[in-house]
N, C-alpha and C positions, 0 to 999 in steps of 0.2 A: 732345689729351687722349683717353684711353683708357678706356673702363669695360668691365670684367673683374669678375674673382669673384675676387676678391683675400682673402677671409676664410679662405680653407683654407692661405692661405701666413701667415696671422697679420699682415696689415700693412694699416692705415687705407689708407695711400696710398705712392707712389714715384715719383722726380722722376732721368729717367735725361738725362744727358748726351750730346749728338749729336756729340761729335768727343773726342778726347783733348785739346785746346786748352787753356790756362788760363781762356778766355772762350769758354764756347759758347751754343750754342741747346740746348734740351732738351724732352723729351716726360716728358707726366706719366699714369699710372695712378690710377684708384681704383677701388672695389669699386662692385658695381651695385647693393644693397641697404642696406647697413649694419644686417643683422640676425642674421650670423650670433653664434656663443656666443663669439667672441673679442671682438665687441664689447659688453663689462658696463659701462664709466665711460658710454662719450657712446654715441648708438644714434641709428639712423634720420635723418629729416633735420640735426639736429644735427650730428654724425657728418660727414655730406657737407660740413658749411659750413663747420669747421675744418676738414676735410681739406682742401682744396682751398684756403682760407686760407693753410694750411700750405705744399703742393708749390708751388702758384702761387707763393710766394716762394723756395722753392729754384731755380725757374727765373729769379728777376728776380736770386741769389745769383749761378748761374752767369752769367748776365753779367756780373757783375764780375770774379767768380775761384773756380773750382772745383778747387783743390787742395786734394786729401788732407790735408794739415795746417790743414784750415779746421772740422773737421768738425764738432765742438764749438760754433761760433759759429754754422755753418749751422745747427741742427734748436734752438741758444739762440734765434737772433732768428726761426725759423719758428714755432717753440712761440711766442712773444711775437706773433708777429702774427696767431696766431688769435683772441687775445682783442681785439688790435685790432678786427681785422674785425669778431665775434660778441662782444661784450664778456656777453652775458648766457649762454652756455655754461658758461663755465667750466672749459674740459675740460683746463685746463696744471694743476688744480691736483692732477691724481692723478700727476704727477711731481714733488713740490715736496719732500715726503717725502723720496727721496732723496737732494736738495742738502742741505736744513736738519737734516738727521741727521748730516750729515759737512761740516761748516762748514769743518773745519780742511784739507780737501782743496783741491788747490788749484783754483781755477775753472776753469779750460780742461781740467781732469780727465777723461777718457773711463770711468770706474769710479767707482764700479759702473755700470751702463747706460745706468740713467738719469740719471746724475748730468748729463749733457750736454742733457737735456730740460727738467729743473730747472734748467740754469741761464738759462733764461729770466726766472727771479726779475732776473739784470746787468741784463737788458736792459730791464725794469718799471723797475728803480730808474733805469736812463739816461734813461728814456722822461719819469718823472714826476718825481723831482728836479732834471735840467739841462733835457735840450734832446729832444725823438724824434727829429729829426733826426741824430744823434747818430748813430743807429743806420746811418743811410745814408751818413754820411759814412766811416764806419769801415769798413765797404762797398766804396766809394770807394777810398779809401787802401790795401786791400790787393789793390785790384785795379791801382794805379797800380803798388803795389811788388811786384805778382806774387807775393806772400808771405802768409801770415796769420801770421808772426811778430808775437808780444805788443808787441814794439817799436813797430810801427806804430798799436796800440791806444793807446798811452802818448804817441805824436805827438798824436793826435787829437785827448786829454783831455786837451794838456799846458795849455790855459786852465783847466782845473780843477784843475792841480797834479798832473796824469800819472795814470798808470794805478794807478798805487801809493796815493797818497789819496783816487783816487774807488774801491778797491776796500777800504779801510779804514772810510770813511763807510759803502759798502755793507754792512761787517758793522758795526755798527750801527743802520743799519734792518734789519737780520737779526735781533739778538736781539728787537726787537719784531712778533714774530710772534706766531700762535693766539692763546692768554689772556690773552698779555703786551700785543698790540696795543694802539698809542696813537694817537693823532691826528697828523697831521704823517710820517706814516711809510709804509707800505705802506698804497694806497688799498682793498685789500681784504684787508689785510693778520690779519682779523681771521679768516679762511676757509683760511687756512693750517696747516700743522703747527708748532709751537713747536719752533723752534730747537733744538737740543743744547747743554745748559751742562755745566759741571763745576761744583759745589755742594761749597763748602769751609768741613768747621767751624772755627769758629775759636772756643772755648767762653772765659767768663773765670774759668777754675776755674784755679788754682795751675798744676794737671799738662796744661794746655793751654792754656797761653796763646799759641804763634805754631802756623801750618802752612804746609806746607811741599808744592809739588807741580810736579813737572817731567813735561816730555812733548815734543812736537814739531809742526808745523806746517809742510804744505808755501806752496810760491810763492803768494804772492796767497790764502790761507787765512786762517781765522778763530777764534780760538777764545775761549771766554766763562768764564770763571771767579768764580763766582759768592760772596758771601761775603753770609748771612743774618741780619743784629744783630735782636735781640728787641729789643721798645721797653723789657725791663726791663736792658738793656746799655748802660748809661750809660759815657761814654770814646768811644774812636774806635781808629782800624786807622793801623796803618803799614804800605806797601807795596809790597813791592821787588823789582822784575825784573830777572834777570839772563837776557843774548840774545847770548852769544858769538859767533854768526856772521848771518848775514845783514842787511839793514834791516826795520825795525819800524816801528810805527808805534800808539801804544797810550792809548786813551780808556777815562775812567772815568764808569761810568754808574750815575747814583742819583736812585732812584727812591721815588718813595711814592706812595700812593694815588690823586694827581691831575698828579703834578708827574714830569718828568723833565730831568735836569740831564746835561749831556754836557761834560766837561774830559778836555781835550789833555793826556796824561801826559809830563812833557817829564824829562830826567834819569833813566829807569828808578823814580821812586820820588816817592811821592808820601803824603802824609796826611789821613784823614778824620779829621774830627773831629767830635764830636756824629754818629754812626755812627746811634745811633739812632732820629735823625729820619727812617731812612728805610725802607722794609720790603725794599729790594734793592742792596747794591753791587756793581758787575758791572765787571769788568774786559776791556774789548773788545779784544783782541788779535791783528793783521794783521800776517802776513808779506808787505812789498811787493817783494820781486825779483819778475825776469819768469820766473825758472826756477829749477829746484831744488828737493830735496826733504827732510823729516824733518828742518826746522831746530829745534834743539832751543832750548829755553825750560827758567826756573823762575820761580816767584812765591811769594815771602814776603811773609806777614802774620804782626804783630804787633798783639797788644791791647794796649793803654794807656788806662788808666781814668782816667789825667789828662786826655785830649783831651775835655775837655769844649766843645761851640760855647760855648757860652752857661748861665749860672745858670739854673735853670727857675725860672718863677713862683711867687712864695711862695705865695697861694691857689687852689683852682678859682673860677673865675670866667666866667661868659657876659656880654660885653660886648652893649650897644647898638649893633643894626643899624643903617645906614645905607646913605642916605640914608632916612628915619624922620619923613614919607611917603613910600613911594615913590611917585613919578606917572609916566606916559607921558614926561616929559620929562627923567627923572632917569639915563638908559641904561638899561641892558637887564636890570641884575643888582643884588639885594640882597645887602650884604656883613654878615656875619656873627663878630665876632669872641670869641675864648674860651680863657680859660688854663687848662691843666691844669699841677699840680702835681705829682704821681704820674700813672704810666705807668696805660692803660687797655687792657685788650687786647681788648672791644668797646665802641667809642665809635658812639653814633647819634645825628645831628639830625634832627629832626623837624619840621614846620611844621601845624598845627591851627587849623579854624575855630573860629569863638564858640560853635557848638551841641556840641565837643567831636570832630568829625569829621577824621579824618586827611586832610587834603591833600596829602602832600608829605612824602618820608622817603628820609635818605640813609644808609645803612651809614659809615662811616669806618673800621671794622678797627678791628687797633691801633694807639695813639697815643703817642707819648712824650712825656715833660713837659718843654712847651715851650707857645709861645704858636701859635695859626692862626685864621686865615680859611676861610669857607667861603660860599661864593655859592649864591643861590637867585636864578633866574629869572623869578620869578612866576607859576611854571605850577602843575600840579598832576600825579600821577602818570603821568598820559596827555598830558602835553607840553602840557596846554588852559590857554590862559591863566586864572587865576583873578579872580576881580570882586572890586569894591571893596569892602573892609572890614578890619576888623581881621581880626587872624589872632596866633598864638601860636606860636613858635619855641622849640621846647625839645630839651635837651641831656641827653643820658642816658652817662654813663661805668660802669664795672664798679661805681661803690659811692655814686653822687652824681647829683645831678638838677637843674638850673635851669632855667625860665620864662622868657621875656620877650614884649611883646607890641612889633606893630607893625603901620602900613597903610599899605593897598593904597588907590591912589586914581587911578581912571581917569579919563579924558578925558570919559568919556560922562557922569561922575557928579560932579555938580557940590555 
């Protein structure tokens, strides 16, 4: 290892190869400071501990295999293993941008720049939904096969149904990025840029009722087609994909305030119904060849104001929590149930002490008429558990308001 003054060439660090070999030894550079004006994201000691994170694994890369055609997965799983090393840095996520702005590129993409930097998002999702190991064994394999052809990816992850369905799944923890972020998905997923969607109206007025939008995606691409029902759009969506050439692979994701639902679209076509229970239908669409490019797509949506799920509740109503005491030994969460009959487009529960004191307050958005649940933990707005007593539960919709009362009854408090 070498330290130089590497900031007048514009580069953290470089990890050079000692023979022409497929498998060599190799010597690595970094900069002697980390302060000059090229370094603005990470700086100073920081700066040195992904760098070095970073080269030190292109050097453990080239022992496997250092062909040109790798280049992409090199600085994907380098980038991924500085946050291993340093997980409190952060410094992969000023390339993430790149990737989640151009989903529908294909992954092993070299363009734009950093789109190969960003793709260390692959190698997050390998890391934390299968196996890390994953990542060395693919390592492995293209060093046995002398190749970094995708083929040998597709060996690797063929217990997960090949490279093709674990790169489908992966665009869907793609769309749950930035403000979208859920639980169950990208563990920092919340610190990210939000994805790129396409946002398609689909109104239910006479002169628009279907839309219609074609485009393309290359290999191992993604793209998110988004359709937004108002909670006063009673009915549901039909919709149908037409994918002339290549393999596909296409999930439908629907989403409300707390809940997210993920179905396998099988047949090109598929039906929501009760559209308005949810405030996102999202169409996750992955081209799985290993190669290729500008496969073309179209997606039709139709409205239909007969798909109704379900009749809505004939009144508003706030049901009786349960369990009603809650005690220490009851689980974790008070359930809360409550029908709306008419749409609300800000619905708020609330939880209040006896002397009239807010405790505990949840937003809901909007809401469609239909029946829910909504859980309360016992806490209070700063996550502190609440003490025994009664307490009041109330329900505010755009035009309506119920009460109900219930307790809290601790262990200590006999």
């Amino acid at each position: 290892m070498y330290i130089t003054d590497l900031g007048r060439s514009n580069y953290y660090g470089l990890t050079y190869p000692e023979s022409s070999a497929l498998t060599t030894t190799s010597y690595l550079e970094i900069d002697n400071n980390y302060t000059d004006g090229i370094y603005r994201e990470t700086r100073g000691l920081d700066a040195l501990h992904v760098t070095v994170a970073h080269e030190f694994n292109h050097g453990l890369q080239f022992g496997y295999y250092q062909g040109n055609d790798c280049i992409w997965w090199q600085e994907a799983s380098a980038t991924w293993m500085e946050e291993v090393a340093y997980p409190n840095v952060d410094d992969y996520l000023q390339y993430l941008s790149s990737f989640l702005q151009n989903p529908e590129s294909a992954l092993d993409s070299t363009t734009p720049q950093l789109h190969i930097y960003g793709a260390a998002l692959f190698a997050h999702f390998l890391d934390q939904r299968y196996d890390r190991d994953l990542i060395r064994a693919i390592w492995a394999e293209l060093g046995h096969r002398s190749s970094a052809s995708l083929a040998h990816f597709d060996t690797v992850l063929r217990s997960r149904g090949g490279l093709g369905a674990a790169t489908a799944e992966f665009g869907v923890w793609g769309y749950f990025t930035g403000y979208r972020h859920r639980a169950g998905f990208f563990a920092e997923g919340e610190k990210y840029p939000a994805a790129k969607r396409i946002d398609l109206q689909l109104a239910t007025s006479a002169a628009n009722l279907s839309v219609q939008h074609t485009s393309s995606v290359d290999h191992l691409g993604t793209v998110y087609l988004s359709l937004q029902p108002s909670v006063q759009q009673t009915g549901g969506a039909r919709i149908q994909l037409d994918t002339p050439q290549g393999h596909w692979l296409a999930r439908l994701l629907m989403v409300t305030a707390d809940t997210v639902e993920v179905q396998l679209i099988t047949g090109n076509a598929v039906v929501v119904p009760g559209w308005n229970r949810y405030t996102n239908v999202v169409v996750a669409l992955t081209e799985t060849d290993l190669s290729g490019w500008s496969f073309p797509y179209t997606l039709r949506a139709t409205y239909d104001p007969e798909l109704i799920d379900a009749p809505p509740p004939s009144a508003f109503a706030l049901g009786s929590s349960f369990p009603n005491p809650w005690t220490d030994g009851s689980g974790r969460e008070v359930t809360i149930p409550f029908d709306l009959a008419a749409p609300s487009l800000t619905t708020t529960l609330s939880i209040f002490g006896m002397d009239g004191s807010l405790v505990w307050q949840r937003y809901l958005g909007e809401r469609a008429a239909r029946s829910y649940e909504e859980k309360w933990d016992c806490t209070d707005q700063h996550g502190q558990p609440v003490g025994s007593g009664v307490y009041y539960y109330v329900l505010q919709t755009d035009s309506q308001r119920a009460a109900k009362a219930l307790a809290v009854v601790r262990g200590d408090h006999e």
